[in-house]
N, C-alpha and C positions, 0 to 999 in steps of 0.2 A: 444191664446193671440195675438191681435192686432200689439198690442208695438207705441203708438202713444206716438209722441213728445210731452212732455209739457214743455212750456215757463212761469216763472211767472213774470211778473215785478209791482211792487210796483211806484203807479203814484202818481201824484198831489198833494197838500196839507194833505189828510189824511190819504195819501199812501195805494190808495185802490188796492188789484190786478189785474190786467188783466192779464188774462190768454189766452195766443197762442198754440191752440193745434194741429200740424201738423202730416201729414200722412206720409206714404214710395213714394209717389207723390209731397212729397212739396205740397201738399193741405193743409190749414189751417182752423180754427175756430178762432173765437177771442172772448172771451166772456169779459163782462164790461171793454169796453174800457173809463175809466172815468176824464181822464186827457190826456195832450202831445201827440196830434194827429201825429204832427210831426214826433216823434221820435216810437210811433208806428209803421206808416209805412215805416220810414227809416230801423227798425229794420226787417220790413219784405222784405224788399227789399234785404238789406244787406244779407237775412239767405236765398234767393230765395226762396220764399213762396207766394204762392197765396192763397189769402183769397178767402173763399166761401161766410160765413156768418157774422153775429155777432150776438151774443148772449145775451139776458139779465136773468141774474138772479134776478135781480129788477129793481126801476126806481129813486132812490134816484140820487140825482145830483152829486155823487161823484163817480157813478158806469156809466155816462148817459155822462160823458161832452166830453166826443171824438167822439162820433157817428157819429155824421154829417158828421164834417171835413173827419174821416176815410170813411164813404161808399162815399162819393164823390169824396176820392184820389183814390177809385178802383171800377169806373163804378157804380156806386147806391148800394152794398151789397146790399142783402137783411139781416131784420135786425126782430128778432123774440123776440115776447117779452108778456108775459100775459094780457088775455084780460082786466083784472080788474086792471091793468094799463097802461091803452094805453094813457087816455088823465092825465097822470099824465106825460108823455115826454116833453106837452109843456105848464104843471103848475107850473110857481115855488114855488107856494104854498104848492103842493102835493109833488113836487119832492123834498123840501126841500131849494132850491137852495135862495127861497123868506128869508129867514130867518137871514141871512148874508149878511150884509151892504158889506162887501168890495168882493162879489163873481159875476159874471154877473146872470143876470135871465137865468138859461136853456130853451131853447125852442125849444127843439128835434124834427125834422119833424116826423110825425106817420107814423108808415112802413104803407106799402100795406097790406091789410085784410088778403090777405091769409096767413100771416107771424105771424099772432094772436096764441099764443097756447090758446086753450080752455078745450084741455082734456090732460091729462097724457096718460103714456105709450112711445113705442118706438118711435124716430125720425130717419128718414134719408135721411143726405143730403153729395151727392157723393158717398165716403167709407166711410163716418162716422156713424155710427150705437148707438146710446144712448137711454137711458130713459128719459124721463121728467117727476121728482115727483114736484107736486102741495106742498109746503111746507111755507105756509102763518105761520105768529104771528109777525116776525121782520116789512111787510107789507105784505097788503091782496091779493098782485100777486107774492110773491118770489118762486121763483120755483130753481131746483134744477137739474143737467145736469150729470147724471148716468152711465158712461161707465163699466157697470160691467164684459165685457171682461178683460179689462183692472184693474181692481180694481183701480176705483178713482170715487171720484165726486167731481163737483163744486159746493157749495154751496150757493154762497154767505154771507148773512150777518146773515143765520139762526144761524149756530152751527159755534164756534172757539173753538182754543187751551184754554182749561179750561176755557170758557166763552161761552156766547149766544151773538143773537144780541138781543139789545134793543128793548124797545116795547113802549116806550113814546113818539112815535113820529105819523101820521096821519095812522089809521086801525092796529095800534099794539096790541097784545094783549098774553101775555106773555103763559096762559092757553095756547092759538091755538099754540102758539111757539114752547113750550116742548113737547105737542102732536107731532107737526110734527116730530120733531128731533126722538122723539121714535119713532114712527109710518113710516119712511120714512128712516132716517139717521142710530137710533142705530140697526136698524136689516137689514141691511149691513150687508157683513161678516167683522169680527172682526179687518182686517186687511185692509180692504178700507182704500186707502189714500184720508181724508177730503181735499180738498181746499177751503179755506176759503175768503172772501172778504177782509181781513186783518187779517194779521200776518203769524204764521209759518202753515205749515200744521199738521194733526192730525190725528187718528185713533180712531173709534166707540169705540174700547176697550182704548184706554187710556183715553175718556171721560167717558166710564162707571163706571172706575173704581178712577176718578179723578177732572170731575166737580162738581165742589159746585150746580152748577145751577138744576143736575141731579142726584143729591143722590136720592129722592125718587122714581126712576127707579131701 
């Protein structure tokens, strides 16, 4: 058992998570930083925490809108994110962001190449040691951040507390969705704690035995 720290806070208008995941170092991860750059890195300053990375679990504009201002408050992060959403960082078409009259256009600078996840399996950056599952249907690069030492993952906007993510929005597709969640999420051990892109957190068993979206599992 690791025992890493995790931070949730709930940002911006649709109060998406981000999540600060530090070590017995004060080393940190920041995964979708999508609102209140500010108060991100006051928050890390305040808890002495050095960020290594950031993380995305997609590219939607509400997981995307801190990025910048954050890897620029601490020396460039590097900032990792699926290949089959790279140039959706600075669409706001793709990233959603075009769609809302009263939101600015996101225009996320594209990390460095080598920050592309392409394939699944383990990641490690410092002491941090996770998986990366490829977990497409909410959109066609969500991916999904596995510390199964530690029994957790981050999910994003694939699986929530008694619900999925949506699939009506650009490369959704509800089929690829629930495939993943089984395929990737519900055979977890039983007791992984979900973190989700909103709301509370979960466990594979209380979706098994409790989402509508996944009775025919």
């Amino acid at each position: 058992m690791v025992n890493y720290n995790v931070r949730v806070y709930p940002l911006g208008p649709i109060q998406t998570n981000c999540y600060i995941v530090s070590n017995k170092k004060k080393e940190c991860l920041i995964f979708d930083p999508g609102e209140d750059a500010n108060f991100i890195m006051s928050t890390l300053r305040k808890n002495g925490l050095k960020p290594l990375a950031i993380l995305l679990t997609h590219t939607h504009f509400d997981h995307i809108g801190a990025v910048d201002a954050v890897r620029e408050g601490f020396e460039n992060l590097p900032l990792y994110v699926h290949e089959k959403e790279v140039s959706w960082l600075a669409d706001p078409l793709k990233n959603g962001s075009g769609k809302y009259a009263e939101l600015p256009n996101y225009m996320v600078k594209a990390p460095n190449e080598e920050h592309i996840l392409r394939q699944e399996g383990p990641l490690t950056i410092s002491d941090f040691t996770f998986d990366v599952a490829y977990t497409p249907g909410h959109s066609p690069g969500s991916v999904s951040f596995i510390f199964n030492e530690d029994g957790f993952a981050i999910v994003g906007d694939t699986l929530f507390e008694r619900s999925v993510g949506r699939t009506d929005l650009i490369g959704g597709s509800m089929k690829t969705l629930v495939q993943s969640i089984h395929d990737k999420l519900l055979s977890l051990p039983e007791d992984t704690i979900i973190y989700p892109g909103h709301g509370n957190y979960t466990t594979p068993a209380a979706e098994m035995d409790a989402n509508p979206f996944l009775n025919g599992f």
